[in-house]
C-alpha positions, -999 to +999 in steps of 0.1 A: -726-046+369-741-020+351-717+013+372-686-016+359-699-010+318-703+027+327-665+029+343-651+006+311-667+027+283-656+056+269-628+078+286-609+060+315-629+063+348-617+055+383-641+033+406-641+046+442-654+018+468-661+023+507-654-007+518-652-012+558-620-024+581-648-053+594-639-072+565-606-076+580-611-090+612-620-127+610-607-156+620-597-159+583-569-126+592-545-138+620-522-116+618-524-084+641-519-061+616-537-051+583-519-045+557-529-019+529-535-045+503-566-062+487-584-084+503-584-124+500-604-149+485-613-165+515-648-150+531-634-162+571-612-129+566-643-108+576-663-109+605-695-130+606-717-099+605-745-093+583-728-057+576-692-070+574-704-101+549-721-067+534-689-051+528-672-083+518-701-082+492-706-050+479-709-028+453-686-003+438-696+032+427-676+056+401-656+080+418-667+106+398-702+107+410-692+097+447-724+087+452-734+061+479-749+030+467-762+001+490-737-032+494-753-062+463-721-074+445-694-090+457-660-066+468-640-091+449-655-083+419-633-048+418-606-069+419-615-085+389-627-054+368-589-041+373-576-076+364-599-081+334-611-050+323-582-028+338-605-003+356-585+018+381-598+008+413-595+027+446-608+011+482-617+026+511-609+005+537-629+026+562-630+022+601-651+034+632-659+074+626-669+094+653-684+132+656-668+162+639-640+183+650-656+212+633-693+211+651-692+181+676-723+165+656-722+129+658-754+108+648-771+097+677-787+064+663-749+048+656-740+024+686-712+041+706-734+072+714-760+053+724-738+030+744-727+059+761-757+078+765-772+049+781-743+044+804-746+076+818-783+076+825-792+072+862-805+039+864-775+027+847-750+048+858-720+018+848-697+019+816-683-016+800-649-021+798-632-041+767-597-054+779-578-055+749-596-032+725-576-003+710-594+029+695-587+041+663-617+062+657-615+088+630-635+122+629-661+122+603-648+156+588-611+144+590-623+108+572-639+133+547-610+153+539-589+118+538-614+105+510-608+138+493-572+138+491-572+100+478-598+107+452-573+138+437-539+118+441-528+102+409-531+060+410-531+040+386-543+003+389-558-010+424-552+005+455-561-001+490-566+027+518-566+021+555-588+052+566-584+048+606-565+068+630-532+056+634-527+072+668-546+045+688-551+046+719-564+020+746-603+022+757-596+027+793-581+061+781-612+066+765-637+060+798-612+084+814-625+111+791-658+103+795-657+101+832-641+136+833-664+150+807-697+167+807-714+131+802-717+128+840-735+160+857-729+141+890-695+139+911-699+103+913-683+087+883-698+055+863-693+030+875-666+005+855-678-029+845-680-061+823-700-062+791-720-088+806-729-072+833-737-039+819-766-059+794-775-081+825-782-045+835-802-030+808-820-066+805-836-057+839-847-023+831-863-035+797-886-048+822-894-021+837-929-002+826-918+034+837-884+033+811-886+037+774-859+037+742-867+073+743-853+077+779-827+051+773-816+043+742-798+011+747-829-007+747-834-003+713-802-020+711-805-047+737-803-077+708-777-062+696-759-058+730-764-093+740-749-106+707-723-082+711-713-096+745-717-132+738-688-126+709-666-107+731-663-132+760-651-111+784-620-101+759-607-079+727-576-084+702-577-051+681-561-052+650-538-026+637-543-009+607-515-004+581-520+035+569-483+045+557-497+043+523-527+072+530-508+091+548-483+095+522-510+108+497-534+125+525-525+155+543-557+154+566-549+120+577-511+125+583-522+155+608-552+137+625-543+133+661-553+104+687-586+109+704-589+137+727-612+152+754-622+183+740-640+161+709-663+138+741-670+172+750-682+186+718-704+156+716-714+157+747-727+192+743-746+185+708-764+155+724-772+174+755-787+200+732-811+172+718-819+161+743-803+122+741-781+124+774-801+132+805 
């Protein structure tokens, strides 16, 4: 409450607020798509997730300072400050971003690494597949650049901004580039199962006295995991995120390409070089 007196006194100030495309994909939101538009009152729209409720509940920042502030207030509230108060608002309705382009760094404690880190360990050796689930991961530098071009383009009022990568592509094309990549130092590829069984596996080894989160990762995970399947159910409808509106205002979104090999292999080489694939 206190960043909202801040943004309504003085000079006009525009409140910038990274918001997450989780709190789009409840039962609450049907439809396939997303649209670039605020969100609803109704809090089924978002997933059931302590970090999507998070986002759903949140609190905004000014985008002059572009610092990051933890989740506390409700997302509505921007809504609110631009109807009441007329703040300029502008959300970032951010989705899944993976390593750089530029360097290949991605942050070895987020889930996908690890999940597939932990696949390609020995004792594993197996990858899950997710019928159904489209990937429209985004490079963190190219989200950057995107979030840069949207905080310099002129709004007025309260926007909504879809940062995803609009060329998706399906997540067996994805376990194709990891099966090809430097992930695997052996000819024998991983093998290609169900979520369940791929925790059923890790469950085992959690067991076992001679394995450790430091070795494999997953297990750090393995509550996570199990959730994780229990939700899926053996299937995933991915939603598709509206970004005509970012792209027409960001030039490092409009040239972002669907996900290739040569970014799994960048990755693959920084976690290699830590040490966090075998």
């Amino acid at each position: 409450m206190s960043l909202i007196r801040l943004a309504h006194a003085g000079r006009p100030k525009t409140f910038m607020f990274t918001s997450s495309v989780s709190t789009c994909m409840g039962i609450g939101h049907p439809s396939p798509t997303v649209p670039e538009t605020p969100i609803g009152d109704d809090p089924s729209v978002s997933l059931c997730t302590g970090y999507a409720l998070s986002k759903y509940i949140g609190k905004p920042f000014p985008a002059q300072a572009m610092v990051q502030t933890n989740t506390s207030l409700v997302e509505r509230i921007t809504q609110e400050a631009n109807k009441i108060l007329g703040l300029d608002i502008k959300l970032l309705r951010v989705g899944q971003i993976c390593g750089s382009t530029l360097t290949g760094n991605w942050n070895t404690s987020e889930m996908w690494p690890i999940m597939f880190a932990t696949s390609a360990h020995p004792k594993i050796n197996a990858i899950p597949l997710f019928p159904g689930k489209m990937v429209d991961w985004i490079p963190v530098d190219v989200a950057a650049a995107t979030i840069t071009d949207i905080l310099l383009c002129q709004e007025n009022g309260y926007s909504v901004h879809n940062i995803v990568n609009s060329h998706l592509i399906e997540w067996k094309e994805l376990v194709e580039m990891l099966q090809s990549s430097a992930l695997k130092t052996e000819e024998a590829k991983m093998e290609e199962v169900d979520m369940k069984e791929w925790v059923h596996r890790l469950k085992i080894l959690a067991s076992d006295a001679g394995v450790s989160p430091t070795t494999i990762p997953g297990l750090k995970l393995l509550h996570f995991f199990e959730n994780m399947c229990n939700e899926l159910e053996g299937h995933v409808v991915s939603k598709v995120f509206e970004t005509e509106k970012t792209r027409g205002v960001s030039s490092a979104l409009r040239d972002c390409v669907a996900m290739r090999r040569e970014w799994i292999e960048m990755n693959v080489k920084k976690w290699r070089e830590r040490c966090f694939v075998v």
